[in-house]
C-alpha positions in Angstrom: 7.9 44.9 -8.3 10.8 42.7 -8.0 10.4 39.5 -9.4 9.5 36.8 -6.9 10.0 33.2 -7.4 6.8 31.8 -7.7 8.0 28.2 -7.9 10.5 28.1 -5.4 9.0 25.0 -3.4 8.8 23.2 -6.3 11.8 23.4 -7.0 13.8 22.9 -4.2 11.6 20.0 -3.5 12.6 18.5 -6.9 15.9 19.3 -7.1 16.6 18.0 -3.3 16.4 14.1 -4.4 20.0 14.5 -6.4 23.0 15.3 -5.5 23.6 16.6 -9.3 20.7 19.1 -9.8 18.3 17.1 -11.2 15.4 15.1 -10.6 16.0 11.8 -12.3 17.5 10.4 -8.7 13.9 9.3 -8.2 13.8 6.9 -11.2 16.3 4.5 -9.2 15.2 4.9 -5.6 11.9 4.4 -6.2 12.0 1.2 -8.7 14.6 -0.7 -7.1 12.9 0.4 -3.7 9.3 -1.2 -5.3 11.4 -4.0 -6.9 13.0 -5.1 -3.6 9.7 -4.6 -2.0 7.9 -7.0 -4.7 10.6 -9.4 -4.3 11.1 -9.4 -0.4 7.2 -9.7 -0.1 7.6 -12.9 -2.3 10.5 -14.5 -0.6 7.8 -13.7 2.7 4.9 -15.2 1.4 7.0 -18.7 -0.3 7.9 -19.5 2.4 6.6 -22.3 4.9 6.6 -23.7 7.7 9.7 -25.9 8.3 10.2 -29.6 8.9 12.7 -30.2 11.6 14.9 -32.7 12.7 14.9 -31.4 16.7 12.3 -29.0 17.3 13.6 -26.3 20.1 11.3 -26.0 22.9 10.5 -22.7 21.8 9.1 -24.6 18.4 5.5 -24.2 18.6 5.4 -20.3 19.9 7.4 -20.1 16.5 5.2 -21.8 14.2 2.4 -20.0 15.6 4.1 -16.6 15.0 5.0 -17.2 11.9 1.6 -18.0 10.8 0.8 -14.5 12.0 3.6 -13.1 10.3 2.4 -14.6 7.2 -1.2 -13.6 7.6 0.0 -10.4 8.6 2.2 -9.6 5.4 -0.5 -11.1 3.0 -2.6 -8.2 4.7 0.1 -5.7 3.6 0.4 -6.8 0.0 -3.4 -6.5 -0.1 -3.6 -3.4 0.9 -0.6 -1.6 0.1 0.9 -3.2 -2.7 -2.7 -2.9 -4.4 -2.8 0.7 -4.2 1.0 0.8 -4.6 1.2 -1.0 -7.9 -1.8 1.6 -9.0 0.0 4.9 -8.0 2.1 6.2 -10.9 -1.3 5.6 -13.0 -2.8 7.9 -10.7 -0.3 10.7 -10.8 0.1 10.5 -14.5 -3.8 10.7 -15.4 -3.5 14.0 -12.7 -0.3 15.7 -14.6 -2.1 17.2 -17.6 -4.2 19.5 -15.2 -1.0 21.1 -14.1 0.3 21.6 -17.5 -3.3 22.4 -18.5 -2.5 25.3 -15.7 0.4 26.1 -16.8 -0.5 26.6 -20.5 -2.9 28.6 -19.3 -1.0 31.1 -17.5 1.9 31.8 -20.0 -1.4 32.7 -22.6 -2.4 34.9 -19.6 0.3 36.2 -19.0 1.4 37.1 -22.9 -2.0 39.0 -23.1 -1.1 41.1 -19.9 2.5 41.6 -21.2 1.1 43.2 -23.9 -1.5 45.0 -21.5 -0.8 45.0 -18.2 -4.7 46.4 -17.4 -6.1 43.7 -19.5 -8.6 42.5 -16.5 -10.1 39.9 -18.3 -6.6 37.9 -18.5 -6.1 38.5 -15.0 -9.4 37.1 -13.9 -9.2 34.1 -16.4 -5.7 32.9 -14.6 -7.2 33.8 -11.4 -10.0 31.4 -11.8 -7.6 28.9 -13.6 -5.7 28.6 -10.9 -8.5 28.4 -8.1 -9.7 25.5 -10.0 -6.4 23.6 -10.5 -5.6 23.8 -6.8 -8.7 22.0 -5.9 -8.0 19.4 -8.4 -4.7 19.1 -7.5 -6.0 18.4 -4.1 -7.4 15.1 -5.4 -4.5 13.6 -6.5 -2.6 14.5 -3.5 -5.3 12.3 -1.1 -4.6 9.4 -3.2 -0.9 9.9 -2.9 -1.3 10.2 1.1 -3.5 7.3 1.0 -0.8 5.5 0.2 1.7 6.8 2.4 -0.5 6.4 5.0 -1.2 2.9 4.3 2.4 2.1 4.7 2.7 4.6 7.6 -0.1 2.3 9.6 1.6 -0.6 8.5 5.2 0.7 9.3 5.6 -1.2 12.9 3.7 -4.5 11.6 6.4 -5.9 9.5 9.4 -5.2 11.8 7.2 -6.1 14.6 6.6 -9.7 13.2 10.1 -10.0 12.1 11.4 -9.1 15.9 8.9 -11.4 17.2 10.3 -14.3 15.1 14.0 -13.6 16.0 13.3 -13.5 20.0 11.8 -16.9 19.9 15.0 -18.1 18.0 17.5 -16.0 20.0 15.4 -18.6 23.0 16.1 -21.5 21.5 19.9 -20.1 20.5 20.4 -20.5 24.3 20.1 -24.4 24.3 23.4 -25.8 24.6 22.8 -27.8 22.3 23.1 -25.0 19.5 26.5 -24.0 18.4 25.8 -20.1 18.6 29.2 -19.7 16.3 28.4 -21.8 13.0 24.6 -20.4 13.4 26.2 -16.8 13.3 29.0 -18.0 10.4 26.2 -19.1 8.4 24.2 -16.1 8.9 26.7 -14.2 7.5 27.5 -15.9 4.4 23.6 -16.1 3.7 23.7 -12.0 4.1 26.6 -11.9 1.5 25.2 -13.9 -1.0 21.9 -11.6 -0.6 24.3 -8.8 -1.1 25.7 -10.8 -4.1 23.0 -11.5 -6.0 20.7 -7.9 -5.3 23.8 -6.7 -6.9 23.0 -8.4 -9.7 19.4 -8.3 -9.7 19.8 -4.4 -9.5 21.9 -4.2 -12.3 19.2 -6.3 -14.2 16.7 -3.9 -12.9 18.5 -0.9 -14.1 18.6 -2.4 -17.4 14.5 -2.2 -17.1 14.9 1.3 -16.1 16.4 2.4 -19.1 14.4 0.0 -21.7 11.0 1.2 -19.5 11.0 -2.6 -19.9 8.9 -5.3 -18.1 10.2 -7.3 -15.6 10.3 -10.9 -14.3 10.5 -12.1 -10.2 11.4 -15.0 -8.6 12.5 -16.4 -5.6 16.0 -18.0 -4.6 16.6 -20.6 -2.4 19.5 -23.7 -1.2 18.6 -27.0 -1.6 20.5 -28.7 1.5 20.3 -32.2 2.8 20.3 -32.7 6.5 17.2 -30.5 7.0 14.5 -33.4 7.7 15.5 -35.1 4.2 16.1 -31.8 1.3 14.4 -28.8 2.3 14.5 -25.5 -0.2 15.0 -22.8 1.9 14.2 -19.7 0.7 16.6 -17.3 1.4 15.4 -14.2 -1.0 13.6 -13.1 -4.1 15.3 -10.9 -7.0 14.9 -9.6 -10.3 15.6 -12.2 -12.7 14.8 -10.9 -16.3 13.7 -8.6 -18.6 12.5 -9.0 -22.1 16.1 -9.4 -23.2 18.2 -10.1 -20.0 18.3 -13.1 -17.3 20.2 -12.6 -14.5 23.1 -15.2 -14.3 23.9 -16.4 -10.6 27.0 -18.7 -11.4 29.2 -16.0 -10.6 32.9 -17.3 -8.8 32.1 -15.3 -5.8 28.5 -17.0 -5.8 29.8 -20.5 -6.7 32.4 -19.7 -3.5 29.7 -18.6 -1.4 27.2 -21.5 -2.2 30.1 -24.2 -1.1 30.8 -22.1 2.0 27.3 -22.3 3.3 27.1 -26.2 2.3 29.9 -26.7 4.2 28.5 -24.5 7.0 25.2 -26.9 7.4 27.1 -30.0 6.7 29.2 -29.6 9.8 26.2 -28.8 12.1 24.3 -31.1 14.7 20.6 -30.9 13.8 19.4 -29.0 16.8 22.0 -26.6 15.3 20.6 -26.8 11.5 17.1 -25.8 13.2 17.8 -23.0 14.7 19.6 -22.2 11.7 16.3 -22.3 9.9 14.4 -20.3 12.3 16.7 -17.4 12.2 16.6 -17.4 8.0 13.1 -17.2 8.2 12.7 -14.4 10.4 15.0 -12.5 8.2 12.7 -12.8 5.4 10.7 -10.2 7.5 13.3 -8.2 8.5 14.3 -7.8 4.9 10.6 -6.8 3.2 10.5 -4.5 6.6 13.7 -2.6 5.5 13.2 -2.3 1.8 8.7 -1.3 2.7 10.6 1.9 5.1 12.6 2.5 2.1 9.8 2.7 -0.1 7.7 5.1 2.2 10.3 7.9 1.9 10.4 7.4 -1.7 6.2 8.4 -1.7 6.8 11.3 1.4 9.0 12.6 -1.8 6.1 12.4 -4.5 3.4 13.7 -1.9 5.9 16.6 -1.0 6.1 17.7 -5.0 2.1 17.3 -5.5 1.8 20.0 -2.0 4.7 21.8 -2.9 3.4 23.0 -6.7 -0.3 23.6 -4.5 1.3 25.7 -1.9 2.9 27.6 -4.9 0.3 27.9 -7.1 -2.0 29.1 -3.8 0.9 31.9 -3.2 0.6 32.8 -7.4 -3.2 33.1 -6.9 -2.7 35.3 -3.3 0.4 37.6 -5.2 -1.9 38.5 -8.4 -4.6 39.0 -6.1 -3.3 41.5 -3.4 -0.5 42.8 -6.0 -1.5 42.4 -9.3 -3.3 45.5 -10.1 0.4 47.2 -10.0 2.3 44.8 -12.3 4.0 46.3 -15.2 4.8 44.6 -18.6 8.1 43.5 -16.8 6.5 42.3 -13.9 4.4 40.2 -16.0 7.3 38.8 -18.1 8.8 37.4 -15.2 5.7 35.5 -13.7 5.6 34.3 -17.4 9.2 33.1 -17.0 8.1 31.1 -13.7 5.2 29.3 -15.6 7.3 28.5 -18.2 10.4 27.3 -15.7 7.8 25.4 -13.9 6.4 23.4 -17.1 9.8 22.1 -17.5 10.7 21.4 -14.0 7.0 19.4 -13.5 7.8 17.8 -17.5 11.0 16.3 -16.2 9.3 15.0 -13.3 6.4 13.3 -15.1 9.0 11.5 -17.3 10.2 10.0 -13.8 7.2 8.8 -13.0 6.5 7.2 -16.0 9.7 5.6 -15.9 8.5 4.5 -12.2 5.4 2.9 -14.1 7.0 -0.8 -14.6 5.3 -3.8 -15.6 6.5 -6.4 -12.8 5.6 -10.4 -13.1 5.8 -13.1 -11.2 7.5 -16.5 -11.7 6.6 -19.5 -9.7 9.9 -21.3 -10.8 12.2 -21.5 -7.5 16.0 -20.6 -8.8 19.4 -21.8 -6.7 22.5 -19.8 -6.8 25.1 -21.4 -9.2 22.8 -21.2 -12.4 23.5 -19.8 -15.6 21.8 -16.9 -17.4 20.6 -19.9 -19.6 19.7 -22.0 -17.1 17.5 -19.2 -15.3 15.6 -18.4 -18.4 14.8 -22.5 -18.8 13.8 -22.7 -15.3 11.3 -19.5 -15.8 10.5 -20.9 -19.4 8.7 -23.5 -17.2 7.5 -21.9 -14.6 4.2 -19.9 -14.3 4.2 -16.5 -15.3 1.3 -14.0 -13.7 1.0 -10.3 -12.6 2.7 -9.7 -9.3 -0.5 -8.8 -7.1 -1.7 -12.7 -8.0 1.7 -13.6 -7.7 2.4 -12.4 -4.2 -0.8 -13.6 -3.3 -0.8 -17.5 -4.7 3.1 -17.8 -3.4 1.3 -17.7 -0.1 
């Protein structure tokens, strides 16, 4: 015969996340991608309903969609970050029945290298991989669980968060607002998100490469005018590791937090409101973004798990309609397959595991302009817990 690549799905499929060959691109995607989504979800579920100084007419349609909002993403963190935070477990526990497979097959196959008639060996892989394929199928359901959790909840979130922005693009239309400083303040809130997930990524990536624990928080202004102080939360971020606190006292930050003090300072309160509605709303439009993100990084996993089946089905279906005809050769490369296939799946598995980071809470509330120092005080005193009670007590 001529050799056929068995493992050709597999492969591509792994080698299609990175632009260099291999398969570590998944690492990154899919921890800042579960990072942003644990601290987006936060930032959701801190914050409350505002205090404010000239309620638009639109005000209580508002307040009563945002309480839906709220109920609505608590629902999501329930149910899809539960079985989100408990995936790579799930994949990890299923990986040594491939390799069980696969250390199967090269014996197999060095048994019908010496013999190609040698039915015995034949049958044995046969069965082997008959069995594996139904196992496999296993793990695949609980990785499409998943996806289909956030697949049903896709349109929630940016549902909600359109919702919310309509009822302040309303009360935009007041002539009382001044539509220009709420859009100049919009702005320099979205650049000092940019800003500091910059830096909360790089603090991230330094998990990634320690396989490190990590530490969340939120981020908000304290700004006078808004019915006395008011925090208003604005985002939530990496802000440590075991080593590491992130330090947001950067110039550009310092620059940035003046700029948007100045912004609310020289805005009539009707103005300030609608200011606040339109931050809030964001919130949702940012955990929508990053959840969407975080569902093409799973499509990816659940295509590898049915990729390797669909190959391991068209191993089983070759041997069975072809085998009786294999010589010593012919066996050598199927043994070659197997054995490129162990490494392939063995670099993916170290992905995963990588993907299997420890994430925890804060309840300290943390300001742009603060020191590394000053972070790790503030989170010194705050309350540390795991991030499903976390997301759910910041509620």
């Amino acid at each position: 015969m001529t050799k056929s690549l068995f493992f050709t799905q597999l492969r591509e499929t792994l080698l299609s996340r990175s632009e260099t060959g291999t398969a570590n691109k998944l690492t990154d995607d899919y921890v800042q991608n579960y990072l942003g989504v644990c601290a987006y979800a936060a930032a959701v579920n801190k914050s409350q309903l505002p205090v404010l100084l000239e309620p638009p007419t639109h005000w209580q349609e508002y307040a009563d969609a945002l309480v839906g909002a709220k109920t609505d993403a608590l629902v999501w963190v329930n149910t899809v970050m539960a079985n989100l935070i408990n995936l790579p477990d799930t994949i990890i526990a299923g990986q040594q029945e491939v390799l069980d497979v696969f250390t199967a097959a090269e014996k197999c196959c060095a048994y019908l290298i010496d013999d190609p008639t040698d039915e015995n060996a034949k049958e044995k892989l046969k069965i082997k991989i008959n069995e594996s394929t139904d196992n496999l199928e296993e793990v695949t359901k609980s990785i499409k669980h998943v996806t289909d959790l956030l697949s049903k909840f896709k349109s929630t979130l940016p549902e909600q968060a359109a919702k919310l922005q309509k009822i302040a693009d309303l009360a935009l239309q007041d002539e009382k607002a001044d539509k220009d400083k709420v859009a100049e303040l919009k702005q320099d809130i979205e650049e000092m998100k940019r800003e500091i997930n910059s830096l909360s990524a790089a603090i991230a990536g330094l998990a990634i490469a320690d396989v490190a624990a990590v530490l969340l928080s939120v981020l908000g202004f304290v700004i006078a005018g808004f019915a006395g102080f008011v925090v208003l939360i604005f985002t939530g971020a990496v802000i440590a590791t075991a080593s590491y606190y992130i330090a947001i006292d950067t110039l550009k930050i310092k620059e940035l937090k003046k700029k948007i003090e100045s912004d609310t300072t020289s805005m009539n309160d009707y103005t300030k409101d609608i200011s606040i509605l339109y931050n809030t709303s964001s919130l949702f439009h940012d955990l929508a973004d990053k959840a969407a993100q975080m569902e093409s990084n799973l499509q990816y996993i659940l295509s590898v798990w049915q990729s390797l089946n669909g190959d391991l089905q068209k191993v089983a279906t070759e041997i069975e309609t072809a085998g009786a005809n294999y010589t010593a050769q012919d066996w050598k490369s199927v043994n070659d397959d197997f054995v490129e296939a162990t490494h392939l799946w063995n670099t993916f598995i170290e992905q995963v595991h990588v993907c299997k980071i420890d994430v925890k809470g804060n309840t300290c509330q943390l300001q742009p302009g603060m020191s590394a120092q000053e972070v790790e005080q503030a989170s010194k005193a705050g309350t540390e817990m795991g991030i499903l009670d976390y997301l759910n007590s910041a509620s």
